[in-house]
Each structure stands twice: as C-alpha cells, then as structure tokens.
DSSP file (Angstrom, degrees, kcal/mol; ACC not computed):
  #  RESIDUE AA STRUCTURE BP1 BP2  ACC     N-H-->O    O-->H-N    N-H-->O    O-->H-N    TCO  KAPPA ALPHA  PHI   PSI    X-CA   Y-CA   Z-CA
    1    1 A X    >         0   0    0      0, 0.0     3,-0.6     0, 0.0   127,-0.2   0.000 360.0 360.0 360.0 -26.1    0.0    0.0    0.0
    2    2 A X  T 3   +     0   0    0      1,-0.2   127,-0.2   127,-0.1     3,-0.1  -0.143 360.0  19.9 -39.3 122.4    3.2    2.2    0.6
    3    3 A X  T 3  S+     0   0    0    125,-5.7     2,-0.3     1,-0.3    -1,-0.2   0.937 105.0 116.7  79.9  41.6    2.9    5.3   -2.5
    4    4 A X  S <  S-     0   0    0     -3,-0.6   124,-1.7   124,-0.3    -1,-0.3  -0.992  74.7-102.9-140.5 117.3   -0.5    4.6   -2.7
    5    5 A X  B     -A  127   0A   0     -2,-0.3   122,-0.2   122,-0.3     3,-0.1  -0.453  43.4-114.8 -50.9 132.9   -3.8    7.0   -1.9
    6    6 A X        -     0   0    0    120,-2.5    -1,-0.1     1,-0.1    93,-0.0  -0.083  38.1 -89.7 -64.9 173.8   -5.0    6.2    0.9
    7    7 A X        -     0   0    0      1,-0.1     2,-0.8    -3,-0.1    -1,-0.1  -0.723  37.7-118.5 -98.9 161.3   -8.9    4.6    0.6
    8    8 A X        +     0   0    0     -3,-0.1     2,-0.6    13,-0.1    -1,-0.1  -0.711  49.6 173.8 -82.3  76.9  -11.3    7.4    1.0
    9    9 A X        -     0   0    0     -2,-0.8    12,-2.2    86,-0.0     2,-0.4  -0.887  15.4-165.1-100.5 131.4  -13.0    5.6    4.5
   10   10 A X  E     +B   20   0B   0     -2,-0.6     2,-0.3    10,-0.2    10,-0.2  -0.974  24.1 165.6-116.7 123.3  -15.7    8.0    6.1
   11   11 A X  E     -B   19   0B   0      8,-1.8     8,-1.0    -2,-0.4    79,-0.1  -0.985  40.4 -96.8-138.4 157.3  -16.6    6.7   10.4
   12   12 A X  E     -B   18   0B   0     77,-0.5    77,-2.7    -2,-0.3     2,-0.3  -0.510  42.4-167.8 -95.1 166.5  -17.9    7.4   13.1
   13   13 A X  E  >  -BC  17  88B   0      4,-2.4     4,-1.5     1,-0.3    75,-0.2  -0.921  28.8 -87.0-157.1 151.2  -15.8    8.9   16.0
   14   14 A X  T >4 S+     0   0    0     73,-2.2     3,-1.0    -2,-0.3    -1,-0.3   0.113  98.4  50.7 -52.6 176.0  -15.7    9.8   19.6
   15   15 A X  T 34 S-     0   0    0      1,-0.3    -1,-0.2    71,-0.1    71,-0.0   0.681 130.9 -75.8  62.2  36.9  -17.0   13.4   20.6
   16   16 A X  T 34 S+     0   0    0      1,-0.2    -1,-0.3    -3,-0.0    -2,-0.2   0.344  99.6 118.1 110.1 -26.7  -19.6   12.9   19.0
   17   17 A X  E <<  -B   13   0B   0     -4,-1.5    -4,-2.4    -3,-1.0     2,-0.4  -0.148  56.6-119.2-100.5 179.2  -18.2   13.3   14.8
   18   18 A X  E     -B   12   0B   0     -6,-0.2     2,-0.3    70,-0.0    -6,-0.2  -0.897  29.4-138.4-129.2 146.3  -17.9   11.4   11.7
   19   19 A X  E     -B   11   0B   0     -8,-1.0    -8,-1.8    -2,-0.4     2,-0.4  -0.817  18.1-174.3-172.0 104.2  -14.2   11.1   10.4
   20   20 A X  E >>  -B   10   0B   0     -2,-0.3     3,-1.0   -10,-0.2     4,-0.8  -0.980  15.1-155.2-109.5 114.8  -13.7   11.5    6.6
   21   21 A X  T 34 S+     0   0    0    -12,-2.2     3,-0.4    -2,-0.4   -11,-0.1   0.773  89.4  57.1 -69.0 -14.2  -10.2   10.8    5.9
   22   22 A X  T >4 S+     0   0    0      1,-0.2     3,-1.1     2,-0.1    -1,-0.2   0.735  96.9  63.6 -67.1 -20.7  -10.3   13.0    2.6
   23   23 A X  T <4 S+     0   0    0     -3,-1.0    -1,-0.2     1,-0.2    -2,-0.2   0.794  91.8  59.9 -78.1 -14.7  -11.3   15.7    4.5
   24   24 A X  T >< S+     0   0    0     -4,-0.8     3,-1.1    -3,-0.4     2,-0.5   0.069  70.2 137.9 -84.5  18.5   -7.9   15.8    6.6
   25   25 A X  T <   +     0   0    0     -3,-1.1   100,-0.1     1,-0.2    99,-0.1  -0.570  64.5  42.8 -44.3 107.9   -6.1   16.3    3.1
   26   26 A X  T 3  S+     0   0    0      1,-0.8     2,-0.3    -2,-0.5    -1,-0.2   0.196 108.2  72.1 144.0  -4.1   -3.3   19.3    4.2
   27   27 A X  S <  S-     0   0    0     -3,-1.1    -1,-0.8    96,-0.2    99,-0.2  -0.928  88.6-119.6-145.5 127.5   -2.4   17.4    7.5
   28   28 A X  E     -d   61   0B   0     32,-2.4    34,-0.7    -2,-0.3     2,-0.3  -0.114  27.7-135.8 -65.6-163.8   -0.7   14.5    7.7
   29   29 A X  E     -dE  62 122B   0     93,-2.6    93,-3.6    32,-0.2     2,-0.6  -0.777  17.7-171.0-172.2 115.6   -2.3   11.0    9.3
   30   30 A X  E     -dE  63 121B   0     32,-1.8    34,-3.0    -2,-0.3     2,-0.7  -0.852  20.4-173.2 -94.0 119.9   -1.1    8.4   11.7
   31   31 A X  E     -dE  64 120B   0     89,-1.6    89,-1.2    -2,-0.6     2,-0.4  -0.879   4.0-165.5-132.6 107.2   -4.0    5.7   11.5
   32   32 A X  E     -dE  65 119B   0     32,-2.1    34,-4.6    -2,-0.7    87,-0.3  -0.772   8.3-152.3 -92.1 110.4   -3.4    3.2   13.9
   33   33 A X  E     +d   66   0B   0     85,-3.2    34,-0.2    -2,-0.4     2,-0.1  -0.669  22.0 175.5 -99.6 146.9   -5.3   -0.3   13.9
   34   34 A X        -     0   0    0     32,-1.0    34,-0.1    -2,-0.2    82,-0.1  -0.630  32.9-126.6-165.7 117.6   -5.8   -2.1   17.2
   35   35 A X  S    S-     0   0    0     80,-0.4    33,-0.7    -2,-0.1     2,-0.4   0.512  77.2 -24.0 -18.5 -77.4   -7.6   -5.4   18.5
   36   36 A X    >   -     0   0    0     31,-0.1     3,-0.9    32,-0.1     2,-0.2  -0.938  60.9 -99.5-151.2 153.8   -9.7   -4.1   21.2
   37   37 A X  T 3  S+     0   0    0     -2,-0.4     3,-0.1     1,-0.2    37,-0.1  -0.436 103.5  18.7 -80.0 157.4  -10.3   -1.5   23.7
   38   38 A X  T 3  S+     0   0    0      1,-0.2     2,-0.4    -2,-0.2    -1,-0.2   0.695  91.3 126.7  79.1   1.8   -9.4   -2.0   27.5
   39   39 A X  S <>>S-     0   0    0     -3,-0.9     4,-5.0     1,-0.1     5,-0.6  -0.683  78.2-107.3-100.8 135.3   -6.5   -5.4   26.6
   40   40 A X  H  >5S+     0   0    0     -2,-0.4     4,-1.8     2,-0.2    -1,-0.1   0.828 111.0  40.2 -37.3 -55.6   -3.7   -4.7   27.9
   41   41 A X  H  >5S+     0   0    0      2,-0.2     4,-2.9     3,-0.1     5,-0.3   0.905 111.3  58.8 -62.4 -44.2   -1.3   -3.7   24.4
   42   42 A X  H  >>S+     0   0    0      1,-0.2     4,-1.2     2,-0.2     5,-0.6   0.999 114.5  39.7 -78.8 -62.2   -4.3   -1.7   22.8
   43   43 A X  H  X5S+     0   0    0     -4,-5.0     4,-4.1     1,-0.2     5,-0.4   0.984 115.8  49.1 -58.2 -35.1   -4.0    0.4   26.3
   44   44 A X  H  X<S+     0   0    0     -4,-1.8     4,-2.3    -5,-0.6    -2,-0.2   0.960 117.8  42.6 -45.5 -61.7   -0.1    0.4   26.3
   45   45 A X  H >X5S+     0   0    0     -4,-2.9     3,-2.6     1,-0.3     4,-0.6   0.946 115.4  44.8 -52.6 -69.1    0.0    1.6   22.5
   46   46 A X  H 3X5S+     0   0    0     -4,-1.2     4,-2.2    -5,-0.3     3,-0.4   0.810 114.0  50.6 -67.5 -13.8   -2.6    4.1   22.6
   47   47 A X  H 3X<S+     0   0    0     -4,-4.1     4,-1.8    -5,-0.6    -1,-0.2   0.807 113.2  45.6 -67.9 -23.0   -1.2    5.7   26.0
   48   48 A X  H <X S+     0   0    0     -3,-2.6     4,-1.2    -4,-2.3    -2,-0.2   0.665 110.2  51.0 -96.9   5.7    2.1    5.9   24.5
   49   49 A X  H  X S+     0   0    0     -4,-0.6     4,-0.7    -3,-0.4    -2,-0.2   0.677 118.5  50.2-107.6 -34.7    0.4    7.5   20.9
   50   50 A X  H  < S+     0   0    0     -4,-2.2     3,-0.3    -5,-0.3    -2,-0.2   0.891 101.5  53.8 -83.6 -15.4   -1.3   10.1   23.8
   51   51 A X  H >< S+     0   0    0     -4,-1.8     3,-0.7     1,-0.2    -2,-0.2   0.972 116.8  36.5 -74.1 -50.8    1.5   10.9   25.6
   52   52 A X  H >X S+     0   0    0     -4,-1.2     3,-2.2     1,-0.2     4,-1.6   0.459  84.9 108.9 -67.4  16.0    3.4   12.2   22.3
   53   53 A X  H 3X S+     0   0    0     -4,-0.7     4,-1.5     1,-0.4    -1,-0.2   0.700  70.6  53.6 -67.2 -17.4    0.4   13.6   20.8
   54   54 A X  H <4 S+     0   0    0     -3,-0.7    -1,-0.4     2,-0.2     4,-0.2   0.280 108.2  50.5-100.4  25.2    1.3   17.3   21.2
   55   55 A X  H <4 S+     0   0    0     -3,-2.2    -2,-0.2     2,-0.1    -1,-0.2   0.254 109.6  54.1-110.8 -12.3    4.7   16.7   19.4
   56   56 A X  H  <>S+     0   0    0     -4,-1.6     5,-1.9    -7,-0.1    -2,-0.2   0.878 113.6  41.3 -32.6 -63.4    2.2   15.0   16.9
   57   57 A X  T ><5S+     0   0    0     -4,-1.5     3,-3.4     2,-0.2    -3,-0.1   0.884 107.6  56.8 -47.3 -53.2    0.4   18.5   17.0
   58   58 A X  T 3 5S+     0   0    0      1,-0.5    -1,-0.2     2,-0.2    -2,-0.1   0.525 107.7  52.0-102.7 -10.2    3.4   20.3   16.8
   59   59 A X  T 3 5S-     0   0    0      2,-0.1    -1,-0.5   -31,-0.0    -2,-0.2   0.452 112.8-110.8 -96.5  -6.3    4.2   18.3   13.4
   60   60 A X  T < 5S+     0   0    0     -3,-3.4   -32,-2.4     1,-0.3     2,-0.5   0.888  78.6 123.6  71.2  42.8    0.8   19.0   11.6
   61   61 A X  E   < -d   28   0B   0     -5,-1.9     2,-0.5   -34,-0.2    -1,-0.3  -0.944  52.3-144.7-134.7-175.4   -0.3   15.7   11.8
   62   62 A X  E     -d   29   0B   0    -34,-0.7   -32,-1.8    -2,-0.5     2,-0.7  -0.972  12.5-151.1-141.4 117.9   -3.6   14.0   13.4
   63   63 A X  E     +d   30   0B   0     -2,-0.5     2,-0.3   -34,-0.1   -32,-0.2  -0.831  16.5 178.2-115.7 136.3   -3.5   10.9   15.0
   64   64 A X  E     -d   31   0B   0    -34,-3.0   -32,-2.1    -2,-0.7     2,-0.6  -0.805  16.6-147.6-129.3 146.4   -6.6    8.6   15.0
   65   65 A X  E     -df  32  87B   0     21,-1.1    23,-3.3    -2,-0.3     2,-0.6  -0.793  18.1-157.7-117.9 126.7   -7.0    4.7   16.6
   66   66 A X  E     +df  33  88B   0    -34,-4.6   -32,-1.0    -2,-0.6    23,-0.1  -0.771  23.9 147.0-120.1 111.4   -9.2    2.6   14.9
   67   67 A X  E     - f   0  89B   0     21,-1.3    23,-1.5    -2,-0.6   -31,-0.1  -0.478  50.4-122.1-113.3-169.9  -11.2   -0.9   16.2
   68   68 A X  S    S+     0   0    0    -33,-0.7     2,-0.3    21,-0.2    21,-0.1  -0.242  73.2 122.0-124.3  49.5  -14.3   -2.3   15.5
   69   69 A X  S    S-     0   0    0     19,-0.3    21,-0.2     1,-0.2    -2,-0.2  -0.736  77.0 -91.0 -92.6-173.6  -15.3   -2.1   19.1
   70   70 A X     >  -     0   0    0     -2,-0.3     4,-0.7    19,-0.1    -1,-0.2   0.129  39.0-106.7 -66.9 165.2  -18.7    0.1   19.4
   71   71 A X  H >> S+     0   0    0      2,-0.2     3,-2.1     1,-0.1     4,-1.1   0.930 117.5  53.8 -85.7 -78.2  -18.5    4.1   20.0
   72   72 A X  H 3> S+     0   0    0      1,-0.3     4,-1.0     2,-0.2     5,-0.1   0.579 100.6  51.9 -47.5 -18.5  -19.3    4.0   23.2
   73   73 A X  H 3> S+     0   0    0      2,-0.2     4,-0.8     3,-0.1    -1,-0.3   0.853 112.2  55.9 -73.9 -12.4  -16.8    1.4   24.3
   74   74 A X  H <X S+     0   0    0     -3,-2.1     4,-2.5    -4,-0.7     5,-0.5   0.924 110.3  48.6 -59.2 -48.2  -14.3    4.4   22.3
   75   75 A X  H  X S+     0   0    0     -4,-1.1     4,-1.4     1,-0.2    -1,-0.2   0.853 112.4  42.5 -75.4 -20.9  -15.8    6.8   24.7
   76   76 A X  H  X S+     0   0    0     -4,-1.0     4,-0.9    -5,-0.3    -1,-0.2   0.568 118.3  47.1 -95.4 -11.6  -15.3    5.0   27.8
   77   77 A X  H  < S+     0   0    0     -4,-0.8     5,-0.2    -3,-0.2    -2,-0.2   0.897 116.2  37.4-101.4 -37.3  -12.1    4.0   26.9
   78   78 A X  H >X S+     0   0    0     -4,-2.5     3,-2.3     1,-0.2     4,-2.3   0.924 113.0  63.3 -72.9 -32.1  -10.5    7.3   25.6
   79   79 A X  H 3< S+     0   0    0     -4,-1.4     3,-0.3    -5,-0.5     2,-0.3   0.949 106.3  43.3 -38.2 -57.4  -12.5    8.7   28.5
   80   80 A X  T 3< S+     0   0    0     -4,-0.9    -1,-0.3     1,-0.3    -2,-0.1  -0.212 120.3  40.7 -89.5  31.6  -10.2    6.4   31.0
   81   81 A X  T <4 S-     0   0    0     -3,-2.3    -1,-0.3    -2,-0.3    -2,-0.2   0.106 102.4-136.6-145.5  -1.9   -7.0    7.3   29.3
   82   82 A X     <  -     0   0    0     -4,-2.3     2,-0.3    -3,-0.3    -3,-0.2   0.905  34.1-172.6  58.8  77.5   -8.0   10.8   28.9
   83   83 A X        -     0   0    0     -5,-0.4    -1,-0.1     2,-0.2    -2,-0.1  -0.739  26.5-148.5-113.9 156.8   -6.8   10.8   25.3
   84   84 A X  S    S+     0   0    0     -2,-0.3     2,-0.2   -34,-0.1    -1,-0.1   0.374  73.8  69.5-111.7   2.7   -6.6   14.1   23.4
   85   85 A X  S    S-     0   0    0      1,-0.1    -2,-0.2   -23,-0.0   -21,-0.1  -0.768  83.8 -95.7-122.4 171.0   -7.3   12.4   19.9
   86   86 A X        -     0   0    0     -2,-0.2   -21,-1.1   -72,-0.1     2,-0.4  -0.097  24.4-145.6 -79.6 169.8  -10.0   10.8   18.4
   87   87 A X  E     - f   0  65B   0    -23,-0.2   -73,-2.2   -21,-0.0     2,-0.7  -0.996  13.0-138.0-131.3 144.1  -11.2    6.9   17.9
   88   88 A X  E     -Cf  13  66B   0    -23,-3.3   -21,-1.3    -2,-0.4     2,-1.0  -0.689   3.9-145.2 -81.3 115.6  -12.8    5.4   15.2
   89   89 A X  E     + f   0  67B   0    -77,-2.7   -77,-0.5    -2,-0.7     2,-0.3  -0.777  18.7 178.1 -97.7 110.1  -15.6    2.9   15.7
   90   90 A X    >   +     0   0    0    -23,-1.5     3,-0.9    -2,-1.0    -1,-0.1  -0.716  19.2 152.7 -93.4  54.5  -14.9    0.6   12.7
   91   91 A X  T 3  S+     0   0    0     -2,-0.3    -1,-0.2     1,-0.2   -21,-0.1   0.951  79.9  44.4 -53.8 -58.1  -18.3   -2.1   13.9
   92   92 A X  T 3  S-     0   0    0     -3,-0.2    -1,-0.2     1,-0.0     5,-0.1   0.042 108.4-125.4 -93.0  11.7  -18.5   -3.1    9.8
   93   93 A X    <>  +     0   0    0     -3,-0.9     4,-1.1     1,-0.1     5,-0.1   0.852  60.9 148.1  31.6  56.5  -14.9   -3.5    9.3
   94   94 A X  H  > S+     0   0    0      2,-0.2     4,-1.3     3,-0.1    -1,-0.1   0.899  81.9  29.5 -91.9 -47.4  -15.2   -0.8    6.3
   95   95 A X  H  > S+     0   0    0      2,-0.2     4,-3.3     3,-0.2     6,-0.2   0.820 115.7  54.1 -90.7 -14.5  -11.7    0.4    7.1
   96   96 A X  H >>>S+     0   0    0      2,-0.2     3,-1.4     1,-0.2     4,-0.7   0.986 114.9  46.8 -69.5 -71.1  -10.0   -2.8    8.5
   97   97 A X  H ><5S+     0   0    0     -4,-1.1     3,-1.5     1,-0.3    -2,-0.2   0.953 115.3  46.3 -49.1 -51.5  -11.3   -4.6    4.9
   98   98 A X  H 3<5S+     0   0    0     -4,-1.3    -1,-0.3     1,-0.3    -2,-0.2   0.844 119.1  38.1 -67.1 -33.9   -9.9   -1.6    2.9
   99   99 A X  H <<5S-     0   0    0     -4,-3.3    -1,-0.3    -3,-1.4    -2,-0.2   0.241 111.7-124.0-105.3  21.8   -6.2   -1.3    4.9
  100  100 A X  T <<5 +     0   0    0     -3,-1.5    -3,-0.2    -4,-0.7    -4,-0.1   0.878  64.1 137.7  40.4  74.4   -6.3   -5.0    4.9
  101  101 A X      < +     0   0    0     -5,-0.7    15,-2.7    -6,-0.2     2,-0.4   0.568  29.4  99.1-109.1 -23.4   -5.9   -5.7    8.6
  102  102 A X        +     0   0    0     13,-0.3     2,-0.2    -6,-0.2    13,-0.2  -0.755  52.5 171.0 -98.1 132.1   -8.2   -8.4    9.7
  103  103 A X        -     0   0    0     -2,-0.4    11,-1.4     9,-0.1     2,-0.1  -0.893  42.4 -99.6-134.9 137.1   -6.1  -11.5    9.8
  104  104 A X  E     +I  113   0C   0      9,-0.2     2,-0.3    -2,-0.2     9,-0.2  -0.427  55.9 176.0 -52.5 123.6   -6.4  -15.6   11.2
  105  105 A X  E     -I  112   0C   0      7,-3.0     7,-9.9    -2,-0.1     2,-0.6  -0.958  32.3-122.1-135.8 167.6   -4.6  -15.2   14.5
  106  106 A X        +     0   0    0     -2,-0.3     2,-0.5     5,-0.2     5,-0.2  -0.830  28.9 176.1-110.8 101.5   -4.1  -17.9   17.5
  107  107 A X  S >  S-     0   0    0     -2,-0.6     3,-2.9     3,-0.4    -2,-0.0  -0.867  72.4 -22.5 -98.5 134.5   -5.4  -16.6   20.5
  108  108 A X  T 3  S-     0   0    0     -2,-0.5    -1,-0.2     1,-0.3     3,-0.1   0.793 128.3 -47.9  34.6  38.2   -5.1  -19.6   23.6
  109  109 A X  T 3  S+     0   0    0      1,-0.2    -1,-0.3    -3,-0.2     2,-0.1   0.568 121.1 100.2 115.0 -23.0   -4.9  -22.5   21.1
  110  110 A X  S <  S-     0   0    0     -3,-2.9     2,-0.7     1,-0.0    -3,-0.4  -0.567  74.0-117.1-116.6-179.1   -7.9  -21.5   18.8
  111  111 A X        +     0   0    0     -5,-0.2     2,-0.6    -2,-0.1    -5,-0.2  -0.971  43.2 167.6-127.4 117.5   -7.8  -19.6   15.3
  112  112 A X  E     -I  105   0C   0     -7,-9.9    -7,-3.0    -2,-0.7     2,-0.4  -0.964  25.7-132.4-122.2 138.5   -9.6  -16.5   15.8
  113  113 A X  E     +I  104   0C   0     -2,-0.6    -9,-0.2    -9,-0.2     2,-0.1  -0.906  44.9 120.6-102.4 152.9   -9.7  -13.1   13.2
  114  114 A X        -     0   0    0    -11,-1.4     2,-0.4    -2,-0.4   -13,-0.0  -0.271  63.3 -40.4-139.6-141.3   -9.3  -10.0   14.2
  115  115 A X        -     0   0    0    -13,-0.2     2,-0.8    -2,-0.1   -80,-0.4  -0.950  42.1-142.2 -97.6 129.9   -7.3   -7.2   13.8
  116  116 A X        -     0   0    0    -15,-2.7     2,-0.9    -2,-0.4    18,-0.1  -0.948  45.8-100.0-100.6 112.3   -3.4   -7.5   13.4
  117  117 A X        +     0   0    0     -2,-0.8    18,-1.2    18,-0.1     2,-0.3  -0.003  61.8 177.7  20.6  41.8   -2.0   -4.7   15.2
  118  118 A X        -     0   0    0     -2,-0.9   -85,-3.2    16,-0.2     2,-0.5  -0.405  17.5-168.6 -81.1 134.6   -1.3   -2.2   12.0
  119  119 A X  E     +EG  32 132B   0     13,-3.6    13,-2.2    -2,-0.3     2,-0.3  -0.986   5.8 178.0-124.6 124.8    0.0    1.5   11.7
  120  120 A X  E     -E   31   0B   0    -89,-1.2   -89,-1.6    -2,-0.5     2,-1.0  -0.990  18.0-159.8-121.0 130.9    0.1    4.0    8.5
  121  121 A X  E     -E   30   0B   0      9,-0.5     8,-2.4    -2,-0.3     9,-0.6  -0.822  14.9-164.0-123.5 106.7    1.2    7.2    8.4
  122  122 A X  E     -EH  29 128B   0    -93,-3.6   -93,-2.6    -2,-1.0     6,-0.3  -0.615  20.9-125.8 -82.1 143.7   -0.6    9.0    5.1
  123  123 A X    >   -     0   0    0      4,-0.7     3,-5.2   -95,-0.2   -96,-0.2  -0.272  36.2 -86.0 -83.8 176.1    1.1   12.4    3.9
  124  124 A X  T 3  S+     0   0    0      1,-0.3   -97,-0.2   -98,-0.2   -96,-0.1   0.759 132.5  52.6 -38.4 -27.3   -0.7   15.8    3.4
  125  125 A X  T 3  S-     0   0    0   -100,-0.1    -1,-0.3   -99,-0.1  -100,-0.1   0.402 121.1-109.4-104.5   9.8   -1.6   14.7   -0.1
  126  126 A X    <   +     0   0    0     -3,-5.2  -120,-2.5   -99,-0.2     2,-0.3   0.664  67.2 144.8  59.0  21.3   -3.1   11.3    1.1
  127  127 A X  B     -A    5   0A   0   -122,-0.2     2,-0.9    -6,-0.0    -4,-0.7  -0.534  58.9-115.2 -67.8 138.4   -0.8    9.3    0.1
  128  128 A X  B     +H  122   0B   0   -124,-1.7  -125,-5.7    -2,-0.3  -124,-0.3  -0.615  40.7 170.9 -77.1  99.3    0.2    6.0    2.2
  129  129 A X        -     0   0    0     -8,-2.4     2,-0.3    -2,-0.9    -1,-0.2   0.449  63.9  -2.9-100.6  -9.9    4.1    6.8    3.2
  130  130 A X        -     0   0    0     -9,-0.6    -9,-0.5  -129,-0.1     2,-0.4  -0.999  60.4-175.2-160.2 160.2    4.8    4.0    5.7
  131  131 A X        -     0   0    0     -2,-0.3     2,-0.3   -11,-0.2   -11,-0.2  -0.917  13.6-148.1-156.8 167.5    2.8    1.4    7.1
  132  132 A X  B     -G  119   0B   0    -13,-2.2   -13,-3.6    -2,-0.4     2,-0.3  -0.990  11.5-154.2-143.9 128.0    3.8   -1.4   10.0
  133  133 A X  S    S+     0   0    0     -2,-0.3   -16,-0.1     1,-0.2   -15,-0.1  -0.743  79.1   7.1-107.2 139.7    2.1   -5.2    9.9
  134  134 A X  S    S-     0   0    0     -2,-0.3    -1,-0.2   -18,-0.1   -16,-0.2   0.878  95.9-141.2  51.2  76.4    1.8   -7.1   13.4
  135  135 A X        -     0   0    0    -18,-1.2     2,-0.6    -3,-0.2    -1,-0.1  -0.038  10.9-144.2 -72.8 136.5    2.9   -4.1   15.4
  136  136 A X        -     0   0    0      1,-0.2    -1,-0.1     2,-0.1     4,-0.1  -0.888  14.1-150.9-117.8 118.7    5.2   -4.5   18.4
  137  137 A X    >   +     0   0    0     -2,-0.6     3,-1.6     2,-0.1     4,-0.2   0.924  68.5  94.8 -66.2 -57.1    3.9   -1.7   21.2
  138  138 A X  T 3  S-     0   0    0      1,-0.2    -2,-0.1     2,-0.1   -97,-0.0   0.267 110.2 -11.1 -39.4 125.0    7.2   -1.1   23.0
  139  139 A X  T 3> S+     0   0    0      1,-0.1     4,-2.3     3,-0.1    -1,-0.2   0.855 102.6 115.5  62.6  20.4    8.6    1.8   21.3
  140  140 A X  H <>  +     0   0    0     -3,-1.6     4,-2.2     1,-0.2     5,-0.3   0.996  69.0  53.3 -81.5 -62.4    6.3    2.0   18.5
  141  141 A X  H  4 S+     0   0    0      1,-0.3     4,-0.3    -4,-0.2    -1,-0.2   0.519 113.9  54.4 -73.8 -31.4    4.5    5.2   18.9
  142  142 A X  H >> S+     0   0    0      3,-0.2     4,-1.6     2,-0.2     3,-1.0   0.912 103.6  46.3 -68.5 -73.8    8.1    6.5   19.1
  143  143 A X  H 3X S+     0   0    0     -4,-2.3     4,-1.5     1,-0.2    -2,-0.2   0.801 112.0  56.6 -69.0 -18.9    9.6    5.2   16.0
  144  144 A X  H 3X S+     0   0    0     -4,-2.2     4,-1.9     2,-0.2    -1,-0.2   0.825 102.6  56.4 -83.5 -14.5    6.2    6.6   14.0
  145  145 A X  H X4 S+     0   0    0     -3,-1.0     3,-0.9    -4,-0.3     4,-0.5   0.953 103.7  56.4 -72.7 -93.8    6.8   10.2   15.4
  146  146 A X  H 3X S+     0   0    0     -4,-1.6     4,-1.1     1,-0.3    -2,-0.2   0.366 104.5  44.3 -17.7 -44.6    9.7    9.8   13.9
  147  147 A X  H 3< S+     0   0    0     -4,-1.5     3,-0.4     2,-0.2    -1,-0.3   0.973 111.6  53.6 -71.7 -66.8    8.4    9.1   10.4
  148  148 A X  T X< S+     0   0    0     -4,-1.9     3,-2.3    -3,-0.9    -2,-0.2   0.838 109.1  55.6 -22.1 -75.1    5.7   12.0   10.6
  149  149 A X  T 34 S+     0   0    0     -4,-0.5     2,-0.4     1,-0.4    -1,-0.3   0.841 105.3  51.2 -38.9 -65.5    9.1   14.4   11.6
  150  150 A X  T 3<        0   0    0     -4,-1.1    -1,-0.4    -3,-0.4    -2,-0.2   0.050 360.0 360.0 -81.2  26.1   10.7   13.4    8.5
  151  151 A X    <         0   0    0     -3,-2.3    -1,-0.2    -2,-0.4    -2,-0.1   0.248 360.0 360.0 -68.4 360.0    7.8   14.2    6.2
C-alpha cells in the first residue's frame, strides 16, 4: 500500500463526529489499527500515541486509533485514558477490509480473526508513506513520530 492514496474511508468517532479521511487532506495522518479496547497492548499503544500527541500536533499531523469495538466502548475508553485524539468505531470493518488488517490469529490455542495490530502514516496529499504489519507496542508510537518528523 506504501505510495498509494489512501482509501477514501468515512466513520464514526468519539466526541460525537464522523471522520472522513479525505477531508484531513493538508495534515498528515497516523492511523493506527488495534484489537480491542481495555486489553492490555491496545492500552499500552494508545497511551504511549497520547503521551506524544502534542509533538504530533506540533508536526501538523492528526493521530486517530481505529477498532471495530462500538463508540461507546471508544468513549469510555479514551474517557479512561483521557486521550486528546480521536477513535474510530470501525463495527462493519469498512476500514479494517480496505487497509487490509483483519487477519487468522491464534489466541489460547484457537484460530480467531481480528485485527493485526497495524500502523500508517498517510502524507498531506493522502498518500500511504509508511505502514507497520503485526505491530510490536514497545517503542512504537516512538519510531512513528519519527516518520511523521521526517515528512
């Protein structure tokens, strides 16, 4: 998908909005896939994407966390991490099919799909400049700042 427009996905998204990723053409965009709200990695990663979020800011880019749990568990959950960006309630897997993220995984033994743990960071023009497959949280949130910074 790298050098590729990103897919035109419109969802809805805490506080209340609907999310059209064409309309944040001018801005970059870190869009960040993650299994579920409240598991233990899905908090680690999005606490460590809210604690850099104003050097996010401070880079012109907007970073958005995407699941297919409900919007209200998105509101109770950014609520309880006090996050300063938005989440996407993906219920219909419209962007999870489009960035091609839901994947056969082995959870205790069993073959479950889900989400594999994905990151992309699209440029101003809405092009797809990076992505990361089966995401490892330690330092992650780090190394994607980084990418943003060097746009």
């Amino acid at each position: 998908m790298i050098d590729q427009g990103a897919p035109d996905i419109t969802l809805p998204a805490t506080g209340d909005q609907t999310i059209r990723l064409a309309d944040l053409r001018g801005q970059s965009v870190v869009l960040y896939f993650y299994p579920k709200d409240n598991t233990p990695g899905c908090t680690n990663e999005t606490r460590d994407f809210g604690a850099l979020h104003p050097q996010f800011v401070e880079a012109g880019c907007v970073v958005l966390g995407v699941s297919r749990d409900s919007l209200k568990s998105h509101e109770n959950f950014k609520a309880k991490l006090e996050l300063p960006f938005e989440l996407l309630a993906d219920t219909e897997e419209v962007a999870c099919q489009a960035f091609d993220v839901i994947k056969m995984k082995n959870m205790y033994g069993k073959q479950v799909r889900g989400i594999e743990r994905s990151t992309f960071v699209i440029d101003r023009d809405g092009v797809i400049r990076r992505e990361w497959r089966k995401v490892k949280v330690d330092g992650h949130a780090e190394e994607v700042l980084n990418v943003v910074k060097s746009l």
